[in-house]
C-alpha positions in Angstrom: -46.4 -51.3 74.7 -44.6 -52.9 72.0 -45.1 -52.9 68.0 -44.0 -54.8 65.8 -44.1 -54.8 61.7 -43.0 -57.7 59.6 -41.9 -57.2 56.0 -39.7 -58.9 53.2 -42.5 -61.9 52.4 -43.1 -62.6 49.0 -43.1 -65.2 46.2 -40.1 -67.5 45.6 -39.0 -70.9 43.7 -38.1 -73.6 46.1 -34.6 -74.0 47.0 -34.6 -70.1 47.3 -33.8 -67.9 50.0 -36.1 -64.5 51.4 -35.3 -62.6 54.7 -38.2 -61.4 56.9 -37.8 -58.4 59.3 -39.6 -57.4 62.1 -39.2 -53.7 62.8 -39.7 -53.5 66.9 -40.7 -49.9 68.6 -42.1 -48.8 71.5 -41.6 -49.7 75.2 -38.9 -52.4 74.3 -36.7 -52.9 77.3 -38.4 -55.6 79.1 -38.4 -57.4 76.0 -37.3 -60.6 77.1 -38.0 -63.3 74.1 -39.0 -62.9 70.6 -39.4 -65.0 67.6 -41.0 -65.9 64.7 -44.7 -68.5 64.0 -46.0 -69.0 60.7 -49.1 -70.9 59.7 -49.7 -72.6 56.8 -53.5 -72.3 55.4 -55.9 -74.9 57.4 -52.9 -75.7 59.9 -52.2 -74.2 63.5 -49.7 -71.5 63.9 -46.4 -73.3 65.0 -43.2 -71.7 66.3 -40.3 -71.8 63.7 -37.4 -70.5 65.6 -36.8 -68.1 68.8 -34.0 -65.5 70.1 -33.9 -64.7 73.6 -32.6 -61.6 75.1 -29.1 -62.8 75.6 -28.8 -64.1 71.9 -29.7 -67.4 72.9 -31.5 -69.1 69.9 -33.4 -72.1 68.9 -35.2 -73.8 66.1 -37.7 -75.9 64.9 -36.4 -78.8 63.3 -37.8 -78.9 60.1 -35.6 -75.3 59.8 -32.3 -76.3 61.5 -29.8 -75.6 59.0 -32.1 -73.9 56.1 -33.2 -70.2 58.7 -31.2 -68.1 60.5 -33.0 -65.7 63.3 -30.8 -62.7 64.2 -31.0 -59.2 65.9 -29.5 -55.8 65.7 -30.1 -54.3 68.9 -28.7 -51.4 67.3 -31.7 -51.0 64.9 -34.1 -53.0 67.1 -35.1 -55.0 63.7 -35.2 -58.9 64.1 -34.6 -60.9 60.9 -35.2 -64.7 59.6 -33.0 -65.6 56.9 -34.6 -68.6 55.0 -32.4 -70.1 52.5 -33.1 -73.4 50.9 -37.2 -72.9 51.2 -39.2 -75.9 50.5 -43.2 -76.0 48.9 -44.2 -76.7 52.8 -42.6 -73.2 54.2 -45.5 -71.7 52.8 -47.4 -69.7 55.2 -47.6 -66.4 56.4 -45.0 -65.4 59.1 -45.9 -63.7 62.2 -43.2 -62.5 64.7 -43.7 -62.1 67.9 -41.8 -60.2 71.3 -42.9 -61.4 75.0 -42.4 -59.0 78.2 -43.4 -59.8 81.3 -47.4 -61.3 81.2 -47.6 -60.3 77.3 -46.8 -61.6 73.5 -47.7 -59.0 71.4 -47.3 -60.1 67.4 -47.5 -58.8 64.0 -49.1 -58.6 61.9 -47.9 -60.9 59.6 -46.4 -61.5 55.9 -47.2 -64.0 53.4 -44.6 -66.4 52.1 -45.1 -68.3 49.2 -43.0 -71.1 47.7 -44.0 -72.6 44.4 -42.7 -73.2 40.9 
């Protein structure tokens, strides 16, 4: 099985910048997609951007340009960098790793943005 453990939420002006982590362990080499959601309070959890075993990333437009998803296969730890962070990226951030038949998540960590 695989666990995962997000950290580095927190509070924050807009037009600042935070960086998540997501510390993966466990059975990890069939890992084959992982990723970060968030959702926002009375809204659906929504994908924000994705990093596929071969590096291969994508994002949600309303991040393109402001976060940055990255891992170090070396640490297994998965980060989002979010710079320029807006009132509307509030919402707490889950990340998430599929393997074959499963998504397991995190547990999650609040971001705020507000003056």
């Amino acid at each position: 099985q695989v666990q995962l453990a997000e950290s580095g939420g927190g509070l924050v002006q807009p037009g600042g910048s935070l960086r998540l982590s997501c510390v993966v362990s466990g059975t990890i080499f069939n890992i084959y997609n992982m990723g970060w959601h968030r959702q926002a309070p009375g809204k659906q959890r929504e994908v924000v951007a994705t990093i596929r075993s071969d590096g291969t990333t994508g994002y949600r437009d309303f991040v393109k340009g402001r976060f940055t998803i990255s891992r170090d296969n070396a640490t297994n730890i998965m980060y989002l960098q979010m710079n320029s962070l807006k009132v509307e990226d509030t919402a707490v951030y889950y990340c998430f790793a599929d393997t074959p038949g499963v998504r397991t998540w995190g547990q999650g960590t609040q971001v705020t943005v507000s003056s």
